[in-house]
C-alpha positions, 0 to 999 in steps of 0.5 A: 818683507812686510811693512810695519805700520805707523799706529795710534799712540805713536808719534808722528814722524819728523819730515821736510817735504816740498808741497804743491799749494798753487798752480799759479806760476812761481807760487806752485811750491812750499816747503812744509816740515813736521815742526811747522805743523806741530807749532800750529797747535793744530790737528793734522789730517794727513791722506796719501793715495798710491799714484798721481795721473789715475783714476781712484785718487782724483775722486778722493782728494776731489772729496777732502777738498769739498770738505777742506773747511769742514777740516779747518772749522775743527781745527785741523790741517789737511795734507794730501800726500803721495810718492810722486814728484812735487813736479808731477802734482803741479801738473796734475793739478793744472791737468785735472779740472777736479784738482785745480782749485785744492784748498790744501797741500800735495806734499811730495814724498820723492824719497819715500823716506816718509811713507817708509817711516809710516809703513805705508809702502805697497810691497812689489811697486812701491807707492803709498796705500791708501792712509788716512792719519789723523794727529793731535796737536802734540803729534801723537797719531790718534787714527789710522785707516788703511785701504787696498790700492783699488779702494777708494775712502769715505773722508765723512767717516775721517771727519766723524772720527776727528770729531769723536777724538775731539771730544775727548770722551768715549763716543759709542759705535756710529756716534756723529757730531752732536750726540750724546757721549756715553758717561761713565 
């Protein structure tokens, strides 16, 4: 059976979720929903990796967080996402020296109900793909990249990407912040 993917112009699912937003004892866990996020009148960029305690994700949500104000000067919160518990992120995260200062949450999609709703689910294992969403503030998915368990992303080309939907024009092939638009 294959999955059928959660794609632009559809409306991001509703959740509740626990997060992991600290490693300091008793303030390690936040409990995040869908509704929170779209009262903020925020973009969400949301990224899931297939497993915690591995050897590609570390290095990609190592990347979303050296970029995580680069996220919140364009108005946009930033949500790391997998199947494992929120128990297992907290302990990577006080595990992995690269992982200890996140500057964003890990949410914990235990059920996979989430995963499953997006699409997202590899067949045989059952863990997230590699997905980037990008969602505008009404929770409308305006991006979606999708990459093979054994590729790691580029967040640059996340963050040009937000930039070009938020400009609100059309953006030509390779456009970057502060280039021209194409007028029609």
């Amino acid at each position: 059976m294959k999955n059928v993917i959660l794609s632009v112009g559809s409306a991001f699912p509703e959740f509740k979720k626990t997060a992991v937003v600290s490693i300091e004892k008793g303030k390690e866990f936040y409990e995040l929903s869908s509704e929170e996020l779209k009262s903020s009148g925020k973009w969400m960029v949301m990224f899931w990796w297939p497993k915690d305690f591995t050897f590609v994700c570390p290095t990609e949500i190592a990347e979303f967080n050296k970029h995580a104000q680069d996220f919140t000067d364009r108005d946009a919160i930033l949500i790391g996402a997998s199947t494992d518990s929120e128990f297992v992120h907290a302990a990577w995260r006080r595990d992995h020296e690269d992982l200890r200062g996140l500057q964003f949450p890990m949410l914990a999609d235990t059920s996979k109900s989430l995963a499953t709703e997006l699409g997202i689910l590899e067949v045989n294992e059952k863990v997230a793909y590699r997905a980037t969403y990008i969602v505008d503030p009404e929770g409308i998915v305006r991006w979606v990249s999708l990459y093979d368990l054994s590729v790691g992303r580029n967040v640059k080309e996340v963050l040009r990407v937000l930039d070009a939907l938020q400009t609100d024009e059309l953006c030509p092939c390779n456009w970057n912040k502060g280039e021209a638009t194409l007028a029609v």
